[in-house]
C-alpha positions as CSV (number, residue, x, y, z in Angstrom):
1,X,7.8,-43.4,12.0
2,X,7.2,-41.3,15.5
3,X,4.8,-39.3,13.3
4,X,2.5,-42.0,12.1
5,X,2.3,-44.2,15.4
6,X,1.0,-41.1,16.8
7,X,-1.3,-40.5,14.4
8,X,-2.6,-44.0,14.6
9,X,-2.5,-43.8,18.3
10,X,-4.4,-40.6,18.3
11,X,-7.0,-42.2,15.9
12,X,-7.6,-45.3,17.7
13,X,-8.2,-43.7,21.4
14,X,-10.2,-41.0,19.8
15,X,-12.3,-44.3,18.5
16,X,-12.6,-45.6,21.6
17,X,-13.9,-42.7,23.3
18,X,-16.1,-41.9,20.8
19,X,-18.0,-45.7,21.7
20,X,-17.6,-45.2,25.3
21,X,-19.6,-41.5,25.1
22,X,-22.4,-43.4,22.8
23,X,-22.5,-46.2,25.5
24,X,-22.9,-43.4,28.3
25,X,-25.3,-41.8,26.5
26,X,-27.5,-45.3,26.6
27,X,-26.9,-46.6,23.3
28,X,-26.7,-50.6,22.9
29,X,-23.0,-51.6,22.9
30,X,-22.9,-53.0,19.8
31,X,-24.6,-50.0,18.2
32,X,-22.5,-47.5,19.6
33,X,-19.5,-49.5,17.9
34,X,-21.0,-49.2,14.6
35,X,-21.6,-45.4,15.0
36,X,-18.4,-45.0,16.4
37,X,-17.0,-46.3,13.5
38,X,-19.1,-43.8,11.1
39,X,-18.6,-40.9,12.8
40,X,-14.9,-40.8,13.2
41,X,-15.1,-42.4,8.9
42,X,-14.5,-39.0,7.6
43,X,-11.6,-38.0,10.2
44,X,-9.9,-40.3,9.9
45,X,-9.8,-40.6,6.3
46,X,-9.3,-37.2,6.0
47,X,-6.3,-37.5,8.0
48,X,-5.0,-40.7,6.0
49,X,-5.2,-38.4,2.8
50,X,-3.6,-35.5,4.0
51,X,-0.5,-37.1,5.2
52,X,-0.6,-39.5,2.0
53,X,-0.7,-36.1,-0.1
54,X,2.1,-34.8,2.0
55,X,4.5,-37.7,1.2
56,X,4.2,-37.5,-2.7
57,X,7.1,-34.5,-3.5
58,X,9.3,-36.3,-1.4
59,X,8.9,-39.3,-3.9
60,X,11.3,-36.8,-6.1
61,X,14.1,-37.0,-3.8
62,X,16.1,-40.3,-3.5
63,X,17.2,-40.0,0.2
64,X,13.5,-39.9,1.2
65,X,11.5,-41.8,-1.2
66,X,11.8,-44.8,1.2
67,X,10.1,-42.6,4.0
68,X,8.0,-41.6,2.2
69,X,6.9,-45.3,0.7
70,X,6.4,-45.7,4.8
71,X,4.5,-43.3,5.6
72,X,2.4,-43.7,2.8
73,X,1.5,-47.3,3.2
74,X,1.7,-46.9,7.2
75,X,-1.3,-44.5,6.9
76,X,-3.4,-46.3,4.0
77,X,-3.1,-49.7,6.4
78,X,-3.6,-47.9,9.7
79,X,-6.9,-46.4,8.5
80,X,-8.4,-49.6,7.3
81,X,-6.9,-51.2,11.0
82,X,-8.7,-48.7,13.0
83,X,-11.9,-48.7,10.5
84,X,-12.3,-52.0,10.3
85,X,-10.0,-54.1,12.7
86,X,-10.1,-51.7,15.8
87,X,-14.3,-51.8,16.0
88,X,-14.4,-55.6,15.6
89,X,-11.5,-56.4,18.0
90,X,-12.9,-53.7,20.6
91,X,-16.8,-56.1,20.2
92,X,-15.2,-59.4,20.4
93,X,-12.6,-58.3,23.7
94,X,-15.7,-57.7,25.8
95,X,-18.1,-60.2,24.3
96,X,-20.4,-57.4,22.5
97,X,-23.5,-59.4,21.1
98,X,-26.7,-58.3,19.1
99,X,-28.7,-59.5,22.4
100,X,-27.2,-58.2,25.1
101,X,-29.5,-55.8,27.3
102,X,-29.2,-51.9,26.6
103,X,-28.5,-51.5,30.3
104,X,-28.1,-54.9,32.1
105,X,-26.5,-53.0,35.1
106,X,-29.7,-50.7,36.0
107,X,-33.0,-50.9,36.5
108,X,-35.3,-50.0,33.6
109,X,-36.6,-47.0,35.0
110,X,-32.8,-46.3,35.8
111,X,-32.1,-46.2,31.6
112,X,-35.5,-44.5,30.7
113,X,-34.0,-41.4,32.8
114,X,-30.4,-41.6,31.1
115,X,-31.8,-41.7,27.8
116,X,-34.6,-38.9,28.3
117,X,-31.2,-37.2,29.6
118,X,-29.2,-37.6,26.6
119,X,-31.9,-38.4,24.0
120,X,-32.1,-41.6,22.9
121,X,-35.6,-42.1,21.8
122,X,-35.6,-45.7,20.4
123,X,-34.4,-46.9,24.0
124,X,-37.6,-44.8,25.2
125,X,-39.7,-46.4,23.6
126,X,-38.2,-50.1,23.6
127,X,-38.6,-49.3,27.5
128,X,-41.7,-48.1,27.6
129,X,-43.4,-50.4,25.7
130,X,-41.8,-53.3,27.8
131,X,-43.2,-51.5,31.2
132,X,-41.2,-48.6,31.6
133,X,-42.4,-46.2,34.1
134,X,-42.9,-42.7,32.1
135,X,-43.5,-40.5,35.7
136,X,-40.2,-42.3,37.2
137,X,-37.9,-39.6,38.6
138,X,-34.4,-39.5,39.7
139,X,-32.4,-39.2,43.3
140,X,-33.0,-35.3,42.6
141,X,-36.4,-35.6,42.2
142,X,-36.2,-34.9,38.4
143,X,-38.9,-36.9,36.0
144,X,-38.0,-38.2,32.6
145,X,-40.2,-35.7,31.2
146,X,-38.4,-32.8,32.8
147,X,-35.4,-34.4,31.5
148,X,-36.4,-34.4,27.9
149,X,-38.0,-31.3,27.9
150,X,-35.3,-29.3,29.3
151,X,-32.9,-31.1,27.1
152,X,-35.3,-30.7,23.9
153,X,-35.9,-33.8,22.9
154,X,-39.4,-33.3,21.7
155,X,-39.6,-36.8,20.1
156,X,-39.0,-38.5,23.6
157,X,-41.5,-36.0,25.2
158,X,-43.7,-37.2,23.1
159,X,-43.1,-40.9,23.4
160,X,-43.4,-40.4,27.3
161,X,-46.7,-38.5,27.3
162,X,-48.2,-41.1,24.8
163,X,-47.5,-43.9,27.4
164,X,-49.2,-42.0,30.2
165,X,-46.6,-39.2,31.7
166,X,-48.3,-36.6,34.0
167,X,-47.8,-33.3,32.7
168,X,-48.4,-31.5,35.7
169,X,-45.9,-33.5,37.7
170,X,-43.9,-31.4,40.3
171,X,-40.6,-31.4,42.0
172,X,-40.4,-30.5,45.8
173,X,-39.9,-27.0,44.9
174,X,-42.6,-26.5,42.7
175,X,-40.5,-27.1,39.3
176,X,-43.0,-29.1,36.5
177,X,-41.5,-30.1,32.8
178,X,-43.1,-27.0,31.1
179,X,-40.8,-24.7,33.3
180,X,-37.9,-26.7,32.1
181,X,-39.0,-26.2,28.6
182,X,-39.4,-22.4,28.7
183,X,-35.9,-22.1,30.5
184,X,-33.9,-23.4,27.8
185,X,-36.2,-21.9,25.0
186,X,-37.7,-25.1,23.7
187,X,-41.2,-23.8,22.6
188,X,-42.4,-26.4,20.7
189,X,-42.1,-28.6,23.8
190,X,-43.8,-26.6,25.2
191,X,-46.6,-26.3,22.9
192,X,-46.6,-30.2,23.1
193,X,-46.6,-30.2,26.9
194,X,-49.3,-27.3,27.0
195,X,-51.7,-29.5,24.6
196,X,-51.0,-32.4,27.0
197,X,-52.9,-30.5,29.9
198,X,-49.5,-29.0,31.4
199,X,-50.9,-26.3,33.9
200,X,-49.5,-22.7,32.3
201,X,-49.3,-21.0,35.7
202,X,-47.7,-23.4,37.9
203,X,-45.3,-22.3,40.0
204,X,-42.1,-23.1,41.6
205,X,-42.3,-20.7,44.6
206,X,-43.3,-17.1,42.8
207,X,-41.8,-17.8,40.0
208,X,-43.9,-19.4,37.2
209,X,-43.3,-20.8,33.7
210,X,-43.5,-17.1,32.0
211,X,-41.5,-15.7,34.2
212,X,-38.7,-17.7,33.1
213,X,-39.2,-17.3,29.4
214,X,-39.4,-13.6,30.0
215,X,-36.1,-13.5,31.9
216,X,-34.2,-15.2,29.7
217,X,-35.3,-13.6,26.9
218,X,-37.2,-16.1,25.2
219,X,-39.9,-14.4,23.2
220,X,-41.1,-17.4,21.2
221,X,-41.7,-19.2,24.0
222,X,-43.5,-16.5,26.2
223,X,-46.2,-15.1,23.7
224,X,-46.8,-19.4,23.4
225,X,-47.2,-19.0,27.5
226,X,-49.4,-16.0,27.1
227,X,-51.8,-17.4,24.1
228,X,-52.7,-20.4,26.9
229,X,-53.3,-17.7,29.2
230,X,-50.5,-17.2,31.4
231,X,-50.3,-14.2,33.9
């Protein structure tokens, strides 16, 4: 019995922080319950099977057929609990509804940079096209394209320089979207940002957009510098 409560318990927290990490990552409540849910489907049933499997040779012996029995129903009713029970009680305890706001708590411009961050490209574009600001930047100074780009999430890239993002926009020090893209090796983002009139020889200090690729050894992305001219 100590077994399958902690099997159950370790299913059901897993759950839960699986909807809280979708939540951070600026998914709608109610939809990061549902993916929860999916995600952790094969798991969990996995699990449920194994331990379902492990009971049946001790349905030979008399002494611990009734175990057995237990665990075996204990983990085919736990799994449909925590598939099924668990997501639905976790939406009704804090009032989840279809409705409510993707981020009541911040400012839109606040939610476009979290989900440029973490790549959530249907709440960039529900933002944008409900006045979204595509060149708004964080406390650092960091722009929701630089975000994306550095992240590699062409699709929201793209989103943001359809609405109107400058390409060329600059931290403090110099650092523009394109030299976030050729850090992390993200050439097609780069080729995107290049075609949106992304200068190719910016620099941050001395140190330009090529420069980067070529120190961390991204080739791809370099000759793509190169063939728009870098030097």
């Amino acid at each position: 019995m100590v077994a399958l409560a902690g099997i159950i318990m370790r299913n059901s927290v897993i759950l839960v922080e699986q909807i809280v990490r979708l939540m951070i990552k600026s998914q709608h409540p109610r939809r990061a319950v549902i993916e929860a849910a999916v995600r952790r489907l094969r798991p969990i049933l996995l699990t449920a099977t194994a331990t379902i499997l492990a009971m049946i040779p001790l349905m030979q012996s008399t002494f611990w057929r009734p175990m057995a029995i237990s665990m075996m129903g204990g983990a085919f009713v736990a799994t449909l609990l925590t598939l099924i029970f668990e997501p639905a009680m976790y939406a009704a305890w804090f009032r989840i509804r279809q409705a409510e706001p993707i981020q009541a708590h911040v400012s839109s411009d606040n939610a476009l940079l979290r989900a440029a961050e973490f790549g959530n490209p249907e709440t960039c574009s529900t933002l944008l096209r409900h006045g979204g600001n595509p060149d708004t930047t964080d406390s650092e100074d960091n722009s929701a394209l630089m975000l994306a780009a550095q992240n590699g999430h062409i699709e929201i890239c793209t989103a943001l320089l359809a609405a109107g993002a400058n390409a060329n926009l600059a931290k403090a020090s110099g650092t523009t979207a394109l030299m976030r893209a050729a850090m992390n090796g993200h050439d097609q983002i780069c080729r995107l940002l290049l075609g949106a009139g992304a200068d190719v020889n910016a620099r941050a200090g001395n140190i330009s957009a090529l420069d980067i690729a070529q120190r961390r050894g991204h080739t791809q992305v370099a000759e793509t510098l190169m063939a728009a001219g870098a030097d």
